[in-house]
VOPAKE-405597 format. One record per residue: y, z, x of N, C-alpha, C, O in turn. Coordinates in steps of 0.2 Angstrom, whole numbers, plus 5000, padded with zeros to 4 digits. Atoms other than C-alpha are relative to their C-alpha. Last residue first. Layout:
<atoms>
YZXYZXYZXYZX ...
</atoms>
This chain:
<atoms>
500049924998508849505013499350025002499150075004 500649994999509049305015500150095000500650125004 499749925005510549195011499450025001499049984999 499349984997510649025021500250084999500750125001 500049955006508648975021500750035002500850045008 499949924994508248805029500450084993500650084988 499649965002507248715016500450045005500250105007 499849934992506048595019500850004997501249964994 499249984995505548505002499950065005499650125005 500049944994504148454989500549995006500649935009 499350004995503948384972499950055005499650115004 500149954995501848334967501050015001501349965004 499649965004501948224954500450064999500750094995 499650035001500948104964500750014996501249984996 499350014994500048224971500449964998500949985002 499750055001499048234954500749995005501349985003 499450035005498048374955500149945001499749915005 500050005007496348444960500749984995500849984989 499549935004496648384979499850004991499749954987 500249995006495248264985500450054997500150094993 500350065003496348154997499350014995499049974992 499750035008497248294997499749944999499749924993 500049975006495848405008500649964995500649974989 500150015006495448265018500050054993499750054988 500250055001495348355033499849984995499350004992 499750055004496048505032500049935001500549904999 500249985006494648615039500749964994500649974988 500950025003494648515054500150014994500249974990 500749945000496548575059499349964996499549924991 500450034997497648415064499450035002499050025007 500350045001498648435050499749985004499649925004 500350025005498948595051499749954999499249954995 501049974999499248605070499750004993499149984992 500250034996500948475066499150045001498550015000 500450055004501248585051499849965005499249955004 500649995003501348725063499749954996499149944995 500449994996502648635076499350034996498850024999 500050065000503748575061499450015007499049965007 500150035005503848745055499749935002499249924998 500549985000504448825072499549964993499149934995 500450004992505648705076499150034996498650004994 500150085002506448715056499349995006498649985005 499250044998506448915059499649934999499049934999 499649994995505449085058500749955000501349975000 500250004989504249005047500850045000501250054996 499249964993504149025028499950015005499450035008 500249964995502748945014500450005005500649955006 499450014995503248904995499750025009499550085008 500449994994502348864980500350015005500749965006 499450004996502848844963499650035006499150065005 499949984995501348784950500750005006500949955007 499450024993501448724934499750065004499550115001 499249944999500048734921500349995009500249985015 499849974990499148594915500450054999500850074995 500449974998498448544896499750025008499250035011 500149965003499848494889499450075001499450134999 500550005008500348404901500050074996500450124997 500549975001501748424917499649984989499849984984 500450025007502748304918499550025001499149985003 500750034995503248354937499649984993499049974994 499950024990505048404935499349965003499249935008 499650065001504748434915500049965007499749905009 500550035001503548584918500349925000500049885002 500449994996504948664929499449944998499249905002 500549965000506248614918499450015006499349965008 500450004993507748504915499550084998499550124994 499550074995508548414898499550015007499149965010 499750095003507648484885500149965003500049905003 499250025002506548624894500249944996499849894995 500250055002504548674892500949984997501249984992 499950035003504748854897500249935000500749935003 499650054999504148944912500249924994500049864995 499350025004503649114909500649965004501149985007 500249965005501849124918500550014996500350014990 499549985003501848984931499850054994499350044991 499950035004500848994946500450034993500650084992 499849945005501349074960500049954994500549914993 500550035004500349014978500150044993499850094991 500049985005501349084994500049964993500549934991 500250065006501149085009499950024993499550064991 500150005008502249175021499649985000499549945005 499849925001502649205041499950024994500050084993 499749975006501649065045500150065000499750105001 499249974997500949055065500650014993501250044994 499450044996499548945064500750015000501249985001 500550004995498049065055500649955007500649975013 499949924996499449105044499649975005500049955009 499249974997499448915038500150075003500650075007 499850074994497448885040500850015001501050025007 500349954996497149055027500349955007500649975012 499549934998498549005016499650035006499850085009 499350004996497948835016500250055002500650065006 500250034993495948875013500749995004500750005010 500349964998496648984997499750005010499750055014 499349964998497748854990499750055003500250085006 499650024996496148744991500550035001500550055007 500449984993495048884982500349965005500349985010 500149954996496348904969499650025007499750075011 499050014995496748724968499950065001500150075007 500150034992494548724963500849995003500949975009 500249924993494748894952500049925005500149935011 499749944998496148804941499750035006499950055011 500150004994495348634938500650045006500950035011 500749995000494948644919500049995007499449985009 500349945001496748694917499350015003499150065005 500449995005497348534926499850084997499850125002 500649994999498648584939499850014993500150044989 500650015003500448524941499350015000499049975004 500650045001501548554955499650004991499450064990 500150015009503148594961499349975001499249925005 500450035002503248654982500049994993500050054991 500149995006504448724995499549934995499449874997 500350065002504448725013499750034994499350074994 500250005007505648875018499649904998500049854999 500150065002506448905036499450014995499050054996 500750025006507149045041499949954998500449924998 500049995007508749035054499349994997499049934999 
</atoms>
């Protein structure tokens, strides 16, 4: 069954093109190791809820915009065996330890997928 490692995020405005160029280097590094997706969608109508929300989920500012994020394997197995080579790729070294955001308010989940067309 499919497997889904999902992502909420926060990004400064004034540090859109540098997450762009990180999300750029992961999508190139997870395909490069066997990803069947990656995908990098910031938000464009995602309103500022009462109770829950996209931007709420990650207290998002005033001057950030949310990001959803998500990249797809084959299966749990398979997934757990690319992030293992991602993170022991050269070119991700120390990329969050300068990430443009606020990992800290980062949400993120593995996902198996039940319903899939």
């Amino acid at each position: 069954m499919a497997y889904v490692d999902g992502f909420v995020l926060a990004v400064p405005k004034d540090k859109l093109a540098a997450y762009k160029e990180m999300a750029e280097l992961g999508r190139t590094v997870w395909m490069e190791h066997g990803a069947v997706s990656y995908v990098e969608a910031q938000a464009d109508d995602v309103p500022y809820g009462e109770l829950t929300s996209f931007p709420r989920a990650v207290q998002a500012k005033e001057d950030e915009v949310v990001f959803f994020s998500f990249i797809t394997y084959r299966g749990r197995a398979q997934r757990d065996e690319i992030n293992a080579k991602v993170m022991a790729d050269e070119r991700m070294k120390g990329s969050m330890d300068n990430a443009p955001f606020d990992g800290k308010r980062m949400i993120f989940g593995g996902f198996e997928v039940v319903v899939q067309a």
